[in-house]
TIVO-2410 file (N, C-alpha, C; in nm, 3 decimals):
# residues 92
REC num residu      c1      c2      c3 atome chaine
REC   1      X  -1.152   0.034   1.140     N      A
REC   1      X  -1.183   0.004   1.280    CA      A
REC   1      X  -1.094   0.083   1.375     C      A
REC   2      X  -1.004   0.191   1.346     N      A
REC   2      X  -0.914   0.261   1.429    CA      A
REC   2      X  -0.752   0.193   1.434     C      A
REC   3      X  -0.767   0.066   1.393     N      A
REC   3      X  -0.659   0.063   1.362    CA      A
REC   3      X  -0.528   0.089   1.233     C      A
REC   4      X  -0.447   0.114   1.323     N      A
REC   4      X  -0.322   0.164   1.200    CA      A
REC   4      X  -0.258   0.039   1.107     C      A
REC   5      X  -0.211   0.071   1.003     N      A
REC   5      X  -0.164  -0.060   0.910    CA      A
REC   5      X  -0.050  -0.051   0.962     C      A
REC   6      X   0.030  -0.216   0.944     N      A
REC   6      X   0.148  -0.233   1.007    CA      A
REC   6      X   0.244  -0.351   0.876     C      A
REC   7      X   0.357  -0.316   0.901     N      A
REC   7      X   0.424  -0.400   0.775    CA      A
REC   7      X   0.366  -0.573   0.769     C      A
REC   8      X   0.383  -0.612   0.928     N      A
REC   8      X   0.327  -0.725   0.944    CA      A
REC   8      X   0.193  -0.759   0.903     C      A
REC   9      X   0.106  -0.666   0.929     N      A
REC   9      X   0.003  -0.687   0.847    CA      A
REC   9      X  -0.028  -0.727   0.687     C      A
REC  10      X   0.062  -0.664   0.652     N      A
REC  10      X   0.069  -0.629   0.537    CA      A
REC  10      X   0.124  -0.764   0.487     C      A
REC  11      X   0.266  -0.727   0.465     N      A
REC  11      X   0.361  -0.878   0.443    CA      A
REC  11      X   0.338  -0.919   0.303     C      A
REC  12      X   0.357  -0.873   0.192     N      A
REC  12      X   0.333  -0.856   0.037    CA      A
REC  12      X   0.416  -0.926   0.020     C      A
REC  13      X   0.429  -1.068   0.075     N      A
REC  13      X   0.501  -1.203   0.000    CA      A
REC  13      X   0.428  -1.304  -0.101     C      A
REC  14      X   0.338  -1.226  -0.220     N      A
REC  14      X   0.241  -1.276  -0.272    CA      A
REC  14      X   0.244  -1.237  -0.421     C      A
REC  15      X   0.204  -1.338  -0.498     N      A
REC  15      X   0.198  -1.288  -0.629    CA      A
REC  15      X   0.112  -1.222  -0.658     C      A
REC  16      X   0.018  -1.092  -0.590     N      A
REC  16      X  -0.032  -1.037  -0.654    CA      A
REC  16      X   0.060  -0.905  -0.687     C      A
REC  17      X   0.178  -0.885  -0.641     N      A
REC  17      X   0.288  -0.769  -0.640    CA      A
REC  17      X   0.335  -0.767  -0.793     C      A
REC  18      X   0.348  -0.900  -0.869     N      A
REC  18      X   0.369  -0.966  -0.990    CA      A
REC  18      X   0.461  -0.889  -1.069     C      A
REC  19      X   0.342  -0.795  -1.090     N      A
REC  19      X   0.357  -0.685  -1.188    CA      A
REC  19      X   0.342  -0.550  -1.130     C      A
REC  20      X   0.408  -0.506  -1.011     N      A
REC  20      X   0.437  -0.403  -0.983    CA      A
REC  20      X   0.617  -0.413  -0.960     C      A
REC  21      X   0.667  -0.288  -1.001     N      A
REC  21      X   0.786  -0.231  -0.968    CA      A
REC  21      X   0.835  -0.210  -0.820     C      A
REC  22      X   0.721  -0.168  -0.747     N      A
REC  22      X   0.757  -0.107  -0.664    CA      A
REC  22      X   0.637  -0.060  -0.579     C      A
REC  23      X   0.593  -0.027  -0.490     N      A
REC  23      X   0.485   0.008  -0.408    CA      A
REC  23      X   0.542   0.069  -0.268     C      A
REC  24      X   0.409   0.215  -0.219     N      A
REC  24      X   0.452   0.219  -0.108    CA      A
REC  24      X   0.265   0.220  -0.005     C      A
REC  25      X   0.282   0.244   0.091     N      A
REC  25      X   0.120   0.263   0.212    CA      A
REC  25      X   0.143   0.377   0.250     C      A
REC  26      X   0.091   0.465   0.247     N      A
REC  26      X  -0.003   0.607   0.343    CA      A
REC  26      X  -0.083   0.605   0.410     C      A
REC  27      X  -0.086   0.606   0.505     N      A
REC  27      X  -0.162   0.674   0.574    CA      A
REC  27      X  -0.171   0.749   0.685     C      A
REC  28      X  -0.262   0.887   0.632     N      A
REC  28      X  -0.301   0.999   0.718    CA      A
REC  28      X  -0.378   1.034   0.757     C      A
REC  29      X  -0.488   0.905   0.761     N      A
REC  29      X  -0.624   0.927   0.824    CA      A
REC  29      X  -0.696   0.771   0.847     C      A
REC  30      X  -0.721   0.728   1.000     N      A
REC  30      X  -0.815   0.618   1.005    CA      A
REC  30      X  -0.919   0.554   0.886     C      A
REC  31      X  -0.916   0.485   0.860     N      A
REC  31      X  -0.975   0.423   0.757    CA      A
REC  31      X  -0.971   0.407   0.588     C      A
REC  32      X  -0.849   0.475   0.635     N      A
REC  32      X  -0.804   0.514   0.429    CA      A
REC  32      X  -0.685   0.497   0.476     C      A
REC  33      X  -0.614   0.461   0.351     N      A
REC  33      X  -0.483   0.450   0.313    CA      A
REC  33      X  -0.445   0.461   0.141     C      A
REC  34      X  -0.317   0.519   0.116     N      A
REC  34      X  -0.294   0.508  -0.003    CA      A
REC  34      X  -0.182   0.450  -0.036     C      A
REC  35      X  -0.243   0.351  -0.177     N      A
REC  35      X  -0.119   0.270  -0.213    CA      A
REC  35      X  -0.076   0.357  -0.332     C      A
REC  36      X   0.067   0.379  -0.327     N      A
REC  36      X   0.135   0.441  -0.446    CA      A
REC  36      X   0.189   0.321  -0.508     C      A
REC  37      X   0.201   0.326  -0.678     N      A
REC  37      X   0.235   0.143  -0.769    CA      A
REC  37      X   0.320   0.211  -0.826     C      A
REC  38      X   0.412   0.184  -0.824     N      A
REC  38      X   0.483   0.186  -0.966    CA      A
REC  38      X   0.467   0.028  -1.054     C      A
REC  39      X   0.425   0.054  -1.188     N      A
REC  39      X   0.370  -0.059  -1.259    CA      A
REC  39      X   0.518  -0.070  -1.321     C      A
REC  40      X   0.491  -0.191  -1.411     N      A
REC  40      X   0.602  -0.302  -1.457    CA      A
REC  40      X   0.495  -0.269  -1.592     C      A
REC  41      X   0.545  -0.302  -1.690     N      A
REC  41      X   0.490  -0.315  -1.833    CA      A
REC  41      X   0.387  -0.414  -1.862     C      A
REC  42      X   0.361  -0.516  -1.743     N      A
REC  42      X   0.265  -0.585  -1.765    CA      A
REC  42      X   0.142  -0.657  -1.675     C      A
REC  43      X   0.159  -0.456  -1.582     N      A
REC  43      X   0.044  -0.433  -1.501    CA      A
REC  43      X  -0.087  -0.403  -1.585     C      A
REC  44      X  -0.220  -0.469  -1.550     N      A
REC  44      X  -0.302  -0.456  -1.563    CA      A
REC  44      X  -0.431  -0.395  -1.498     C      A
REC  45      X  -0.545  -0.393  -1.521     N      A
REC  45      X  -0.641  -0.335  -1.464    CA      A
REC  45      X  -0.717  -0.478  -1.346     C      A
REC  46      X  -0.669  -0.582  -1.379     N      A
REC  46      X  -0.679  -0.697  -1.324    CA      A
REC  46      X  -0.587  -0.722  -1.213     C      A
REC  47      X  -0.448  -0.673  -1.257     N      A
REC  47      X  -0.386  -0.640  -1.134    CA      A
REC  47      X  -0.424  -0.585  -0.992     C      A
REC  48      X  -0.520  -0.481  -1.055     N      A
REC  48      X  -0.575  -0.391  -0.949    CA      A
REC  48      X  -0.629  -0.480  -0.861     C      A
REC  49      X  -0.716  -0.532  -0.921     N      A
REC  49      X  -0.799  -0.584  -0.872    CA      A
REC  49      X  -0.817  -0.660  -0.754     C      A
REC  50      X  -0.662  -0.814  -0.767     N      A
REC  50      X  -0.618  -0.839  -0.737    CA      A
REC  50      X  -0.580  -0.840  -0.584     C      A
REC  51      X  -0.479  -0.721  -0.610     N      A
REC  51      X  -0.398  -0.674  -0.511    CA      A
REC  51      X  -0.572  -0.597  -0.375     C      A
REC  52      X  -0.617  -0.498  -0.439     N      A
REC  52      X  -0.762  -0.459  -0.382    CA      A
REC  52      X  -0.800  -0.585  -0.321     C      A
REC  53      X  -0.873  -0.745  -0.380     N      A
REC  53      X  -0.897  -0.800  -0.317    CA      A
REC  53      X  -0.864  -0.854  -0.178     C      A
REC  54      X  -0.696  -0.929  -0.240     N      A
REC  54      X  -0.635  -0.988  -0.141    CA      A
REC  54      X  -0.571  -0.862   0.026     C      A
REC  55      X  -0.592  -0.702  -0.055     N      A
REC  55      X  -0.579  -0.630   0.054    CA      A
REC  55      X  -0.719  -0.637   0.150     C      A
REC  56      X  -0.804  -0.645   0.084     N      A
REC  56      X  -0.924  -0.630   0.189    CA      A
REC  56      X  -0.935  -0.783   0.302     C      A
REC  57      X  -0.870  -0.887   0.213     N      A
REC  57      X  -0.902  -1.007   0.292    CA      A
REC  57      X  -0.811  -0.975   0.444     C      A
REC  58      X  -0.683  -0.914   0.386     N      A
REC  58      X  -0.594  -0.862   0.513    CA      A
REC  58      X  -0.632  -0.775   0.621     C      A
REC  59      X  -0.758  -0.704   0.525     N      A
REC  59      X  -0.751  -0.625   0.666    CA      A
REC  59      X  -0.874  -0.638   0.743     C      A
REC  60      X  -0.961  -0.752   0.627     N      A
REC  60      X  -1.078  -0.744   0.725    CA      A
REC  60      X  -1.207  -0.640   0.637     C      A
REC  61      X  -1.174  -0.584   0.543     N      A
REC  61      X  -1.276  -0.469   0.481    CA      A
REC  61      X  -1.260  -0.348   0.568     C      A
REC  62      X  -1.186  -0.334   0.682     N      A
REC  62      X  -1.189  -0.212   0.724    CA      A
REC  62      X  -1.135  -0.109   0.722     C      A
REC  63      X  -1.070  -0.115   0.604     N      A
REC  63      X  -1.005   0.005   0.523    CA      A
REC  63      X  -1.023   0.053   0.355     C      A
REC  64      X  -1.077   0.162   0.330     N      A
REC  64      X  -1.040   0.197   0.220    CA      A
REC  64      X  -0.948   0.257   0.152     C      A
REC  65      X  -0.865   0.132   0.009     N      A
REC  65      X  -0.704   0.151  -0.040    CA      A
REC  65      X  -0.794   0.261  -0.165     C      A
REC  66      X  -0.674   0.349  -0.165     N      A
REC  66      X  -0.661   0.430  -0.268    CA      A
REC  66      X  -0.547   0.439  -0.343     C      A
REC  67      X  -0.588   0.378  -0.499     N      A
REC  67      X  -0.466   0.412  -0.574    CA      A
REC  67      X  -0.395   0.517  -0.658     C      A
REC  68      X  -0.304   0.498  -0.617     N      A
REC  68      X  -0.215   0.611  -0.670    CA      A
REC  68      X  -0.108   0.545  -0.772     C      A
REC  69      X  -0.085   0.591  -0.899     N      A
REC  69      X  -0.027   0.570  -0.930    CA      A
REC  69      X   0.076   0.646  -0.984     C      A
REC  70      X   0.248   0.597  -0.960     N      A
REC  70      X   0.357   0.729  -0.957    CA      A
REC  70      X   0.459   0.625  -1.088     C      A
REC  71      X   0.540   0.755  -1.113     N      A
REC  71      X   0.706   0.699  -1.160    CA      A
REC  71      X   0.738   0.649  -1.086     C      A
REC  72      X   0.835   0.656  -0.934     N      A
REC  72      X   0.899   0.662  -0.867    CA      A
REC  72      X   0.866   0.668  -0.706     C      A
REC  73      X   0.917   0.625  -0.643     N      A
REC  73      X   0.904   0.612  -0.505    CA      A
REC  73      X   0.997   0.681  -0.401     C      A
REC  74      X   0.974   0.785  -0.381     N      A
REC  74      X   1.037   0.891  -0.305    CA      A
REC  74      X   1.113   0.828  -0.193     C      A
REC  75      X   1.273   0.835  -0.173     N      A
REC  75      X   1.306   0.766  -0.122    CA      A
REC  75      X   1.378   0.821   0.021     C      A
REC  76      X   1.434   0.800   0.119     N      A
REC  76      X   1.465   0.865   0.244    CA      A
REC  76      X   1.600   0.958   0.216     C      A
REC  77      X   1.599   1.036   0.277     N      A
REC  77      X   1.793   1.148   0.276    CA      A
REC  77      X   1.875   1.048   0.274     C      A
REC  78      X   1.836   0.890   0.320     N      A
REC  78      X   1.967   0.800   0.335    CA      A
REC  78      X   1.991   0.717   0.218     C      A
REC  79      X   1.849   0.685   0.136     N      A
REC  79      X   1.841   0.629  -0.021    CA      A
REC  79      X   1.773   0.498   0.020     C      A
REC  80      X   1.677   0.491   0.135     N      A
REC  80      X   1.606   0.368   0.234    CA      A
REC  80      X   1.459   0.408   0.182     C      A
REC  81      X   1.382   0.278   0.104     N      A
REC  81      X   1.240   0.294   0.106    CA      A
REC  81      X   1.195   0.270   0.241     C      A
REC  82      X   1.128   0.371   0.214     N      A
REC  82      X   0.991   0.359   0.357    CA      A
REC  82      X   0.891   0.322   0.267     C      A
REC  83      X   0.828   0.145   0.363     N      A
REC  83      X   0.688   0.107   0.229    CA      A
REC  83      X   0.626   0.123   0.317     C      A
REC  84      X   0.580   0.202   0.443     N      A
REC  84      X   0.492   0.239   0.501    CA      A
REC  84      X   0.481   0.380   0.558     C      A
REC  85      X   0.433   0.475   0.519     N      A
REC  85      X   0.448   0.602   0.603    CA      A
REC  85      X   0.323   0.589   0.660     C      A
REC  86      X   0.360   0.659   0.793     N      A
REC  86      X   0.267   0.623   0.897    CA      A
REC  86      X   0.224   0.751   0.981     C      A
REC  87      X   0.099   0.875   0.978     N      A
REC  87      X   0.080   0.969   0.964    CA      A
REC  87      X  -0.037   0.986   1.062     C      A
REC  88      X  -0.061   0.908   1.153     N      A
REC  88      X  -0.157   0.925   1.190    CA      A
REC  88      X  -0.136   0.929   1.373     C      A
REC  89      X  -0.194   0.979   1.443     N      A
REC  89      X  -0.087   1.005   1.626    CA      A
REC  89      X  -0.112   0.897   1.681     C      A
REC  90      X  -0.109   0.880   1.745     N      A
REC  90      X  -0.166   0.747   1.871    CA      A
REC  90      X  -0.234   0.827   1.935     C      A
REC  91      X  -0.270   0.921   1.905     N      A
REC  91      X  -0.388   0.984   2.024    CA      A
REC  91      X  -0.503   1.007   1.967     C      A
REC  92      X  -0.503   1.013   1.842     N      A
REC  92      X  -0.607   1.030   1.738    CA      A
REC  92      X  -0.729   0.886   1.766     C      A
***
């Protein structure tokens, strides 16, 4: 719907995180975003699922999540996760 994702939105105080390590949000274009996972040993394909659902209830269906899945979560020059990079202008 044009809007940008926001941590508050977000707010991953939920057990569907369970079985992830670690996660971050992208996005660089209205209506998509990408989730990067780092999995835990007893992430599943159900996991996915999951997390997909309870993301769409958040946002309403008006975004499509894309997963990515990494080792590691690239972290700032200072050693600070950013779980949201945010890529998109306010003028866009």
């Amino acid at each position: 719907d044009g809007n940008k994702i926001s941590m508050t939105a977000v707010n991953m105080h939920s057990e569907i995180f369970n079985h992830v390590s670690n996660y971050q949000f992208e996005q660089n274009e209205k209506g998509k975003c990408i989730l990067r996972i780092v999995k835990d040993d007893k992430y599943t394909n159900r996991d996915e699922q999951k997390i997909h659902d309870e993301l769409m209830k958040k946002f309403n269906s008006s975004i499509e999540i894309i997963f990515e899945y990494v080792d590691n979560i690239v972290r700032t020059g200072r050693g600070k996760q950013r779980f949201i990079i945010q890529n998109i202008n306010e003028l866009d």
